[in-house]
Structure formats: structure tokens, C-alpha cells
N, CA, C and O of each residue as an XYZ file, in Angstrom:
584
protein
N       0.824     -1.195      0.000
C       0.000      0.000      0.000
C       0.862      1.252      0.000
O       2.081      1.304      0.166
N       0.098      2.151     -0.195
C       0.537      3.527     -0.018
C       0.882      4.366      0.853
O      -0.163      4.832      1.307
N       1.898      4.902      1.429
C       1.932      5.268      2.613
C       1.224      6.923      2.287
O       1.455      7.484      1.216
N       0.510      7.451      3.176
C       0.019      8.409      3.460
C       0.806      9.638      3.780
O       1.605      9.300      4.653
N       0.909     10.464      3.593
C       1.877     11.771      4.151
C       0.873     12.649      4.596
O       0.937     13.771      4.092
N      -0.339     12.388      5.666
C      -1.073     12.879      6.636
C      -0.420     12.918      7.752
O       0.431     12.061      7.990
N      -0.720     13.975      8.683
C      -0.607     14.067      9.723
C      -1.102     15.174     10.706
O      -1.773     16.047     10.155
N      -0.911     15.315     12.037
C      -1.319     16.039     12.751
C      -0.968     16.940     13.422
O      -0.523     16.410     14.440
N      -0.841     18.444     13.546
C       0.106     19.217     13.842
C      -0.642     19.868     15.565
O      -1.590     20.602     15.284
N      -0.512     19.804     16.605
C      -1.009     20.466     17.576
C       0.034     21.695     18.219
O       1.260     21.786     18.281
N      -0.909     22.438     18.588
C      -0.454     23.615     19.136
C      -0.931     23.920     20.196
O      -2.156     23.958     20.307
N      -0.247     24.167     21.077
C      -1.019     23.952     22.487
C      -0.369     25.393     23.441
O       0.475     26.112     22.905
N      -0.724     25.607     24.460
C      -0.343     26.308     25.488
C      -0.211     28.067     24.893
O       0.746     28.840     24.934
N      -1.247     28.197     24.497
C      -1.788     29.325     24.095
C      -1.215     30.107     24.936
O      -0.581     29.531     25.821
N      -1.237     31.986     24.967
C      -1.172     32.174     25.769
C      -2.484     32.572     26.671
O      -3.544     32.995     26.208
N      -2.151     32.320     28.239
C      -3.794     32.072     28.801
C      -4.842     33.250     28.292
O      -4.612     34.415     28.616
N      -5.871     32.954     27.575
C      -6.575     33.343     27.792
C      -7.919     33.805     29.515
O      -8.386     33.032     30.352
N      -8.070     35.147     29.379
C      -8.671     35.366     31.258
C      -9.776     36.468     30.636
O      -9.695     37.631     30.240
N     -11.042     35.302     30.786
C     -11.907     36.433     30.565
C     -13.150     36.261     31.903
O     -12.868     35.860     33.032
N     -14.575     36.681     31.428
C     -15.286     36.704     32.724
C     -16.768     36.340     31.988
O     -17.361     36.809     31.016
N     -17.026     35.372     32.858
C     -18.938     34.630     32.028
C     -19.627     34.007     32.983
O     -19.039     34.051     34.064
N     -20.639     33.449     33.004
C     -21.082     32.335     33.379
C     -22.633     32.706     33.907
O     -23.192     32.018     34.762
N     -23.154     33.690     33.391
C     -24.497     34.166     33.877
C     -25.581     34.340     32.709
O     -25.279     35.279     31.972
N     -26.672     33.733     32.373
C     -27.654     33.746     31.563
C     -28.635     34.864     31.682
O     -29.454     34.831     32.600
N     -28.619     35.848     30.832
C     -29.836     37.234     31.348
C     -31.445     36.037     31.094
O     -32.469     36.384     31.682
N     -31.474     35.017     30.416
C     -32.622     34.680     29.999
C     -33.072     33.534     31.299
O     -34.095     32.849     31.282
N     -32.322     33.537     32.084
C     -32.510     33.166     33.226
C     -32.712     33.567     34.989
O     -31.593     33.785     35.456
N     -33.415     33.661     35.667
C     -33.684     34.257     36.946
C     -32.657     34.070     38.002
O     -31.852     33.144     37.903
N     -32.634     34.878     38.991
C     -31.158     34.822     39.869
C     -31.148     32.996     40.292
O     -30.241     32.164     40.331
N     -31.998     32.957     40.447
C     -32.271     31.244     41.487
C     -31.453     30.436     40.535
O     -30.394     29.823     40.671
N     -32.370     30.644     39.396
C     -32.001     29.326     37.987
C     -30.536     29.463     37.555
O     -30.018     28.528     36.943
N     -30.022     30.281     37.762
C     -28.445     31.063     37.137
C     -27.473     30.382     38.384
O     -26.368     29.856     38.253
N     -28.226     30.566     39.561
C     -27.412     30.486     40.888
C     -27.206     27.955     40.581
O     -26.255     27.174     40.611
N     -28.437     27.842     40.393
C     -28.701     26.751     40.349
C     -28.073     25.488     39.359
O     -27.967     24.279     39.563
N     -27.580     26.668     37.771
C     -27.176     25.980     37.040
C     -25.318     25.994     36.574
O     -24.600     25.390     35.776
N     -25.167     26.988     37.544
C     -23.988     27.480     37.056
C     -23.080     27.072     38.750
O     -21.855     27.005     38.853
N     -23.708     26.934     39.475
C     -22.931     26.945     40.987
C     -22.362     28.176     40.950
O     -22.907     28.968     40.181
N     -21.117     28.689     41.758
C     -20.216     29.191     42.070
C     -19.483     29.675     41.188
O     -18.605     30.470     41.522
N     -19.661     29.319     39.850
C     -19.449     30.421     38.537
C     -20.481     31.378     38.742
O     -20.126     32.505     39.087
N     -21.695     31.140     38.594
C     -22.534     32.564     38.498
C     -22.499     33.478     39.421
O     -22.543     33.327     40.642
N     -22.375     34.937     38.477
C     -22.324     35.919     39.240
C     -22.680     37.067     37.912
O     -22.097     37.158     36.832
N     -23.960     37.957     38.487
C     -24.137     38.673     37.296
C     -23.342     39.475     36.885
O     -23.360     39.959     35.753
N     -22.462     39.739     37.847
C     -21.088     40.875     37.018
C     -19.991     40.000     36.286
O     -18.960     40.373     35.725
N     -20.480     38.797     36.444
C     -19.129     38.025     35.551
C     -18.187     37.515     36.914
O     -18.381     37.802     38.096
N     -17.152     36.697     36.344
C     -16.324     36.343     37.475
C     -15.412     35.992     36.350
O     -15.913     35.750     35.252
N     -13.237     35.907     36.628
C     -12.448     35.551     36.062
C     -12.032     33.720     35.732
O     -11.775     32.848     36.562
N     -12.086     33.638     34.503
C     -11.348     32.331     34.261
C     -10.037     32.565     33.496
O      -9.810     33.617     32.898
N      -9.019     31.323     33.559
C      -7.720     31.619     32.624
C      -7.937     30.438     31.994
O      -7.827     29.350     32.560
N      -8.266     30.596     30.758
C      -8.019     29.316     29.854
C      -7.157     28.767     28.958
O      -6.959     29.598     28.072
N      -6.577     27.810     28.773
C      -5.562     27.201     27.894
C      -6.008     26.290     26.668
O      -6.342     25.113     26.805
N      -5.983     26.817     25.724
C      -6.588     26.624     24.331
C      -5.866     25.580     23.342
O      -5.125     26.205     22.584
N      -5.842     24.402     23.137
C      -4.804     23.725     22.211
C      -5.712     23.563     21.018
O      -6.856     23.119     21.119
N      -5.146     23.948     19.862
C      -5.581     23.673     18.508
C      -5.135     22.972     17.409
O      -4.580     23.612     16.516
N      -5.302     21.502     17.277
C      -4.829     20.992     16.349
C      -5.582     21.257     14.843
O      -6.661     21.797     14.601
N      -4.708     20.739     14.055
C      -4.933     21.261     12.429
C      -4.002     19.853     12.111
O      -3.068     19.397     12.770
N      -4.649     19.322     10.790
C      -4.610     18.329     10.371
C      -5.012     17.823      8.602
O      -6.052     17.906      7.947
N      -3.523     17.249      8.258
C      -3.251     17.438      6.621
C      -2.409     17.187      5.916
O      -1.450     16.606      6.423
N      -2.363     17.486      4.488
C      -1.116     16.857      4.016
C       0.289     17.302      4.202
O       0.543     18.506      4.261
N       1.183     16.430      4.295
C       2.339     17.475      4.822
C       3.299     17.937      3.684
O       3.932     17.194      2.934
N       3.292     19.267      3.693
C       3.721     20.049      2.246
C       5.393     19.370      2.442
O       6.052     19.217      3.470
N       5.715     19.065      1.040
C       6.929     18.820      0.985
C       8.096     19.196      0.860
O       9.150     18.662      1.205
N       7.804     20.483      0.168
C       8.920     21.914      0.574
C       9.135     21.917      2.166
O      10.177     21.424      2.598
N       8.109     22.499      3.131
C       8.192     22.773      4.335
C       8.262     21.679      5.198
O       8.614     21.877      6.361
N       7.908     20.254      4.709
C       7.511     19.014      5.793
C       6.747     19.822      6.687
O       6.937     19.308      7.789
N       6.027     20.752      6.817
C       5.154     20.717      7.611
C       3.450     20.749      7.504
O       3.237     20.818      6.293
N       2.512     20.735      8.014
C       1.060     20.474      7.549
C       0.531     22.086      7.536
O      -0.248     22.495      6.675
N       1.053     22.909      8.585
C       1.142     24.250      8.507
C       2.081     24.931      8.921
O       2.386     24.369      9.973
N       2.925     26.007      8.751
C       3.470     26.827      9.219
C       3.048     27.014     10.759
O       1.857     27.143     11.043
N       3.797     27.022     11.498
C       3.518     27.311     12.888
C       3.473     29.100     13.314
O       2.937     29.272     14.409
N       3.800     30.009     12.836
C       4.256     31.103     12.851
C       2.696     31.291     12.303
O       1.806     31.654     13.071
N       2.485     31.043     11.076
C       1.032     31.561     10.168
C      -0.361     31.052     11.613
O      -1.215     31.774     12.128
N      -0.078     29.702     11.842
C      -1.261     29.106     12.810
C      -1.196     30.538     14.400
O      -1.991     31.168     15.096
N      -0.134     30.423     14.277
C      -0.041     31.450     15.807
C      -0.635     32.715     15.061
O      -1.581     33.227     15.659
N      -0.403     33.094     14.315
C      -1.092     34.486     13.656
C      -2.697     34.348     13.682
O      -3.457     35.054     14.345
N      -2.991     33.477     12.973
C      -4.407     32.869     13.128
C      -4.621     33.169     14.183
O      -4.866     34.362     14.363
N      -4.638     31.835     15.895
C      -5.116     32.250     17.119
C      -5.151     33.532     17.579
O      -6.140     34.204     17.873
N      -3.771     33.874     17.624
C      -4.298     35.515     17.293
C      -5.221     35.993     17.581
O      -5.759     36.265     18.654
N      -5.598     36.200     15.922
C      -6.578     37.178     15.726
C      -8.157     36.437     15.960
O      -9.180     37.116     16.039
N      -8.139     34.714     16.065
C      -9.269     34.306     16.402
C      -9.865     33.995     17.885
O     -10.979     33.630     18.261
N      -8.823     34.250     18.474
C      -8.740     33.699     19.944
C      -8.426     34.725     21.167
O      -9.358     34.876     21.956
N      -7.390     35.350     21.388
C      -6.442     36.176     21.519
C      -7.138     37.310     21.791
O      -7.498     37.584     22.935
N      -7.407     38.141     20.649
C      -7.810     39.282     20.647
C      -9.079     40.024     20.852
O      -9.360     41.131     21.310
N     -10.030     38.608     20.142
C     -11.432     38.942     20.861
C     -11.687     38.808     22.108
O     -12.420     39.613     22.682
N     -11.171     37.849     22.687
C     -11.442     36.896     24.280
C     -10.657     37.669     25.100
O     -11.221     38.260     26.021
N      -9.874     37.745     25.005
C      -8.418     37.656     26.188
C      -8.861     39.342     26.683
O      -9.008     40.438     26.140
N      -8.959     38.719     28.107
C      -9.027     40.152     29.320
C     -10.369     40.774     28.755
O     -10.379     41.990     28.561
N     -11.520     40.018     28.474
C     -12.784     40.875     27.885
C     -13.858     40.162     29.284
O     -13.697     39.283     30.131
N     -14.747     40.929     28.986
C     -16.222     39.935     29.777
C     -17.069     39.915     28.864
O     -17.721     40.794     28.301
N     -16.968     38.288     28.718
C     -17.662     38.089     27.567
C     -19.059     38.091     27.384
O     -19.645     38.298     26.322
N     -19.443     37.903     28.233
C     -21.078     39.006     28.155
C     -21.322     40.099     27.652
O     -22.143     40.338     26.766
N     -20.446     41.001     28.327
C     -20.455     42.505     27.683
C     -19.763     43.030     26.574
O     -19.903     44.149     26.080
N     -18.839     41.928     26.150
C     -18.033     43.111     25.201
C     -17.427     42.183     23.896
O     -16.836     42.742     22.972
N     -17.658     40.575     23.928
C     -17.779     40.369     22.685
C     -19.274     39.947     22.373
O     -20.093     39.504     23.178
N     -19.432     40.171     21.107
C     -21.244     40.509     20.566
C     -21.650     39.177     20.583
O     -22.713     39.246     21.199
N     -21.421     37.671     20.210
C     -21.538     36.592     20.419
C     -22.086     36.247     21.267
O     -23.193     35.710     21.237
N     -21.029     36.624     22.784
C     -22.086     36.011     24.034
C     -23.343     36.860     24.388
O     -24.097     36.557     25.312
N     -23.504     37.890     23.627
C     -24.908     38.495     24.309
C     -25.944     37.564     23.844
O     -27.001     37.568     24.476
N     -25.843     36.914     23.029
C     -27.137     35.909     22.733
C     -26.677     34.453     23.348
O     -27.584     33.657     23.591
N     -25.813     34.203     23.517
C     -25.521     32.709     23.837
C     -24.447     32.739     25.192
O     -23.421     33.416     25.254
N     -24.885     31.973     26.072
C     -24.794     31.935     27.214
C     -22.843     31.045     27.202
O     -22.237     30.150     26.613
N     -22.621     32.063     28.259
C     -21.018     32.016     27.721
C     -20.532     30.463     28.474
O     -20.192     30.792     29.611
N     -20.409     29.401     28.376
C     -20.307     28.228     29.074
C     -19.226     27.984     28.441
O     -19.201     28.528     27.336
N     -18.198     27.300     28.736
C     -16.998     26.957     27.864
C     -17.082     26.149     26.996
O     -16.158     25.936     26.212
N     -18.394     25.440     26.961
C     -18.600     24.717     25.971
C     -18.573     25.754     24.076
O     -18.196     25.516     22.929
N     -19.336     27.071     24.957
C     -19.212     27.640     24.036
C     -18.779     28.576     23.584
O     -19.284     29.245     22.682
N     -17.636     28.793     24.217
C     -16.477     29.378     24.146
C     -15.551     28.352     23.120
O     -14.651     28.735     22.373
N     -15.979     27.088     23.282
C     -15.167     25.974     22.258
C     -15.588     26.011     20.985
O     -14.902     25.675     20.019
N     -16.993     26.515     20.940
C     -17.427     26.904     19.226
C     -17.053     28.026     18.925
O     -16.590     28.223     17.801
N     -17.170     29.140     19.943
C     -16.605     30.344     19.420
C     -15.504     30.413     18.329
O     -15.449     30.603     17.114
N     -14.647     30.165     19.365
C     -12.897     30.150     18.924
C     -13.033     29.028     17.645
O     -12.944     29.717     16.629
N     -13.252     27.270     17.160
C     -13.832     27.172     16.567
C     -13.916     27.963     15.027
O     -13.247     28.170     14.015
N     -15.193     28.227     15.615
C     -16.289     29.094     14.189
C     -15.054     30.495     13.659
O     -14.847     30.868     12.505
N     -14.431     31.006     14.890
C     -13.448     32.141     14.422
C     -12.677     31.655     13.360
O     -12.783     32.039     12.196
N     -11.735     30.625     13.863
C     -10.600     29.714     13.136
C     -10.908     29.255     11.486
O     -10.270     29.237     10.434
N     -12.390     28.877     11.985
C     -12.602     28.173     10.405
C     -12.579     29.090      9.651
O     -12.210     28.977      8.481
N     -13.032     30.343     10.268
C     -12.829     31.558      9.005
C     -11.707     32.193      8.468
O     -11.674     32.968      7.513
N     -10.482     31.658      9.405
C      -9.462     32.337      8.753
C      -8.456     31.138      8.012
O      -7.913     31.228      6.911
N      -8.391     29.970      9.002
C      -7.314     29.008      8.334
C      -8.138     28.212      6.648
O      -9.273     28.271      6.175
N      -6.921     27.573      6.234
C      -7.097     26.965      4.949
C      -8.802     26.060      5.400
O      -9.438     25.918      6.444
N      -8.960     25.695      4.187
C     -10.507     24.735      4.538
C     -10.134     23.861      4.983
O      -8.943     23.650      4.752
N     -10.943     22.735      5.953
C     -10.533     21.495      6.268
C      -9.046     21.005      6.898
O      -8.578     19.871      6.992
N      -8.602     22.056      7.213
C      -7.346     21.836      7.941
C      -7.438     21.598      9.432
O      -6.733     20.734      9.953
N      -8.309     22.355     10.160
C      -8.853     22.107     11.949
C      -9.448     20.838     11.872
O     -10.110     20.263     11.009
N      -9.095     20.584     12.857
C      -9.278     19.083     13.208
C     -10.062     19.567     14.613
O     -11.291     19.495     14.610
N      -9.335     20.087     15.883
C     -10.005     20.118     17.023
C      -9.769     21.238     17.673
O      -8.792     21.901     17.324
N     -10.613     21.701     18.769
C     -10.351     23.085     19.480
C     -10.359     22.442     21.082
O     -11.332     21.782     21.444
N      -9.302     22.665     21.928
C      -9.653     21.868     23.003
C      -9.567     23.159     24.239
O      -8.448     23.633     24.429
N     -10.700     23.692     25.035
C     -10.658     24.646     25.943
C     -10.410     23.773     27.295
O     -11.117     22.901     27.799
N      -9.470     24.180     27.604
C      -8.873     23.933     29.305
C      -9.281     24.886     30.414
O      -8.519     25.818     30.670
N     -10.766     24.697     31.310
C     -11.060     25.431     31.977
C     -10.058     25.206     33.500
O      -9.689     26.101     34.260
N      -9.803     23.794     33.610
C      -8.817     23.513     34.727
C      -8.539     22.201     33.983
O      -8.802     21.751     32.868
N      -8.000     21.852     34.901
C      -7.163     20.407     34.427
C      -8.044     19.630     34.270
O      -7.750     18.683     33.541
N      -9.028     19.645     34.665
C      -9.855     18.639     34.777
C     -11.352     18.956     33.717
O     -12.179     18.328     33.057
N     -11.086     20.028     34.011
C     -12.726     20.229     32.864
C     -11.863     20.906     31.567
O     -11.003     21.787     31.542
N     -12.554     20.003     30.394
C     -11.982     19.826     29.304
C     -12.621     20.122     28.620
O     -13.589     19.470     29.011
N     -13.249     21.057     27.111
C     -14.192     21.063     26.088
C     -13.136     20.539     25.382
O     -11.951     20.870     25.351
N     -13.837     19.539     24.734
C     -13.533     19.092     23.346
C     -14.219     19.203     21.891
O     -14.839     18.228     21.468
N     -14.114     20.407     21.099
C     -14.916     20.200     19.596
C     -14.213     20.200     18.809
O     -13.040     20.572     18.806
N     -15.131     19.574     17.645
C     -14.563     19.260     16.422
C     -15.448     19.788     15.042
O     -15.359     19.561     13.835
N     -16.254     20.531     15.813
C     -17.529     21.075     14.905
C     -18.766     20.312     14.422
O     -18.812     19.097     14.611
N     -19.369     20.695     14.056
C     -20.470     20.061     13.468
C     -20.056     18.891     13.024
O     -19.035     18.703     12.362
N     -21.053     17.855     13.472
C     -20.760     16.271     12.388
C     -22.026     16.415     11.813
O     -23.137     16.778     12.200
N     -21.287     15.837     10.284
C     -22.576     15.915      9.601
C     -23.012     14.373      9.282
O     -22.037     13.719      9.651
N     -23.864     13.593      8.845
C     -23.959     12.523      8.676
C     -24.656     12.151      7.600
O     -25.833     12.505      7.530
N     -23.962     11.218      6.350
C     -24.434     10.886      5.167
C     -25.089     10.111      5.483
O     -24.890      9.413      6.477
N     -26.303      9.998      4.520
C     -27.381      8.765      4.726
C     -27.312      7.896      3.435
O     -28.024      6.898      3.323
């Protein structure tokens, strides 16, 4: 067979992202207090998150690499970085005013940013590190042929 020249490039240890969420306006103090624990707080409260983004593809043979690492860091950047970092994301990026800032979806955010700037089909995964232990993992939409 053929050997494949796929592979997987990860990038990890962002620098921390620290922003402030975890409160639903479409929800009452009780229900907010109830669903969120000790995150909710209507003025927001601080998290530092650590963002790893793999990208995944053929590996160019000039560069042996699947992407430039320098170009991918430019990317987070401007998809990650600059909107998020030191904001409250309730108030001040336009996204979470409709969608309730959970890190889950903070993992589509960043995500949906990325796909708009890197090559097509190159992201593979977005992984948000709220602590060591709580992990979002996406990979975007699955779609499913019938």
C-alpha cells in the first residue's frame, strides 16, 4: 500500500486566555445560581483558559510541515487572543450576548473564528482547558451521510 503523508500538527499552550462569564440574562437569579454553581455571578467572574488547537493534513513537501507554525499562531491571534483575552464576555464580545457564555461555548466560538481564517478542512479540534480537569472538546459540526 501507499503510505500516506497525513498528519497532525497540535499547538497547544496558548497564551492564557482570562476572561469573565457564566451568567444567563434569559434566566432568573435562582435558575443562574442553580445551574452554574459558584461560577454565576451577574457581574461576571475571572477564568484563565488554555486553548490547544490541532490542524490536520497533508504534509507540504517543501516545508515538511502540515502548517506553518508562525502563520497558525497568527491565526489564534486574531481568532482567539484578541477577541477573548481580558474581555467579559457578556459585555463586550457581541456573540455572548445571545448565547450563554459556558466553555462549551467558548469551544465553538474560537472554533467558528478559526474556520474563518485558516485553509478549509485543515482544523481538526479546538480543546478549551477550563482547569485540568474540565476539558471542552470540539470538532464542529458532524454531519452525517445517509
Amino acid at each position: 500500500g501507499e503510505l500516506e503523508s497525513r498528519a497532525e500538527r497540535i499547538r497547544g499552550d496558548v497564551e492564557q486566555i482570562h476572561a469573565c462569564l457564566s451568567h444567563s440574562k434569559s434566566l432568573s437569579d435562582e435558575e443562574n445560581l442553580k445551574l452554574f454553581g459558584k461560577c454565576n455571578n451577574p457581574n461576571g467572574h475571572g477564568h484563565n483558559y488554555k486553548v490547544v488547537v490541532t490542524v490536520r493534513g497533508e504534509i507540504d513537501p517543501v516545508s515538511g510541515m502540515v502548517m506553518n507554525l508562525t502563520d497558525l499562531k497568527e491565526y489564534m491571534q486574531a481568532a482567539i487572543m484578541e477577541p477573548l483575552d481580558h474581555k467579559n464576555l457578556d459585555k463586550d464580545v457581541p456573540y455572548f450576548s445571545e448565547v450563554v457564555s459556558t466553555t462549551e461555548n467558548v469551544a465553538v466560538f474560537i472554533w467558528d473564528s478559526l474556520q474563518k481564517l485558516l485553509p478549509q478542512g485543515i482544523l481538526y479540534k479546538v480543546e478549551v482547558h477550563e482547569t485540568e480537569q474540565n476539558v471542552v472538546v470540539y470538532k464542529g459540526e458532524e454531519t452525517i451521510v445517509k
